[in-house]
N, C-alpha and C positions, 0 to 999 in steps of 0.2 A: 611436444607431447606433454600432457600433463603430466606431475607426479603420480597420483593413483592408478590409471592404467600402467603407469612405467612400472610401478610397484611388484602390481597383478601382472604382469607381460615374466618379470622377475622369477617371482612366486614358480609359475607354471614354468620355469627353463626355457621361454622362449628369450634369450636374450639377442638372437641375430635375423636376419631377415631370411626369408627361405628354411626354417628350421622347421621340424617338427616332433612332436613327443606323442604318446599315448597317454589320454586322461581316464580315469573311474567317471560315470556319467551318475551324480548324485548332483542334489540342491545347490551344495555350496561351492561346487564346481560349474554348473550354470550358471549362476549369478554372478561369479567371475569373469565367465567369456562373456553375460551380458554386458558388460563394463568395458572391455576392450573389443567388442566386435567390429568397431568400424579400425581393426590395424590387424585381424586374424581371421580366417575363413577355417569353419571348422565342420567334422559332420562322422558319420558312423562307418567305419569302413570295412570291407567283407574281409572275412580269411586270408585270401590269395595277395590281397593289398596288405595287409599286415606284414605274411612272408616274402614276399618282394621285399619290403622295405628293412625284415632284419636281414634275410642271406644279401641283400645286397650294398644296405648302407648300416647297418650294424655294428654297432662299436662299442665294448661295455669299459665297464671303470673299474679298473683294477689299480689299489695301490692310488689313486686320484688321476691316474694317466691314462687316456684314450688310446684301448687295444680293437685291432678290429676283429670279431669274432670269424677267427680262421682255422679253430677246429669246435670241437666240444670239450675239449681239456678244459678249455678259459672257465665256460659257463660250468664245469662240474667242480672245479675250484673254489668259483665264488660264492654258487648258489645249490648245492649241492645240501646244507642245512636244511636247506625250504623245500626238498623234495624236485628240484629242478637238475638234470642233469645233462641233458642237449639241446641243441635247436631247438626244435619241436615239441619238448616239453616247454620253454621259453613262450613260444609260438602260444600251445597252448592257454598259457597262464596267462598273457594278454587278453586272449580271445573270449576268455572265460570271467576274467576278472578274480581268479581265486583269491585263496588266500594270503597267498603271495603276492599279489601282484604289486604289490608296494616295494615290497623288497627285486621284483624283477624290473618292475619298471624305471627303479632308483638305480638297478645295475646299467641299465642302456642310456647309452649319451645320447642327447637329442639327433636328430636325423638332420644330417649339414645337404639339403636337397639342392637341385639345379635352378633355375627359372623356367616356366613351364614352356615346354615347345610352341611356340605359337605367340608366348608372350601375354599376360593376363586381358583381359580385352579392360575395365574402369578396375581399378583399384579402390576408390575413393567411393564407390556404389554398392549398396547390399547386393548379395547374390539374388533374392527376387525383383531388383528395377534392372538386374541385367550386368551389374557388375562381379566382381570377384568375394569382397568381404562377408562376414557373418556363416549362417549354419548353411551348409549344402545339402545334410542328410545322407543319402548314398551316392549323389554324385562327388562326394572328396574323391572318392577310387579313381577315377578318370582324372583329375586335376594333379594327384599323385602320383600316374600314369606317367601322365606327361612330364612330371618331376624329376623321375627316376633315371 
């Protein structure tokens, strides 16, 4: 892999394979998955995908060490300054992108996912010739689906 996508893969906390995070959808964060599309499949995902993936692989950073969020003490501990006090406020502040969401999304470890049931069909092929990589749009949910 080259240096610069390793860099950018960096950058964004994808550092292992099957991981994933929540990004802000602004310029200088699409031109970054422009640059590493062919090694990330990426796209917009609804509510219910979002809450699956904190009540179920959720894990924030307290102290630099991976807790998994098992009540809402953790989150009103850390993020409690930023007007975040459980889950669902959490939830919300991804979904929404508020003002926080820098600070909530800097509180959540990357998402350590499974390999998707079924198995990707090309890896090596954008998602419009039929393969797995680049933007899916609103089909992530289903590929995350099968993650979970």
């Amino acid at each position: 892999m080259p240096p610069k996508p390793k860099k950018i893969l960096s950058l964004l906390r994808l550092r292992q394979i099957n991981n994933a995070v929540f990004l802000r959808n602004n310029k200088a964060i699409m031109n970054m998955l422009r640059r590493v599309e062919p090694w990330v499949t990426f796209g917009t995902p609804n509510r219910k995908t979002i809450s699956d993936l904190i009540y179920k692989r959720g894990c924030g950073k307290v102290n630099g060490s991976r807790i998994t969020l098992a009540s809402n003490f953790i989150i009103k501990d850390n993020l409690e300054k930023h007007g975040i006090t459980c889950v669902e406020d959490l939830i919300n502040e991804i979904i929404t992108c508020g003002p926080a969401f820098k600070q909530a999304n800097n509180f959540l470890w990357p998402f350590k996912l499974n390999s998707p049931k079924g198995g990707f069909k090309t890896i090596t092929t954008h998602f419009i010739e039929g393969g797995d990589a680049g933007n899916r749009e609103q089909y992530i949910n289903g590929l995350i689906k099968q993650m979970l």
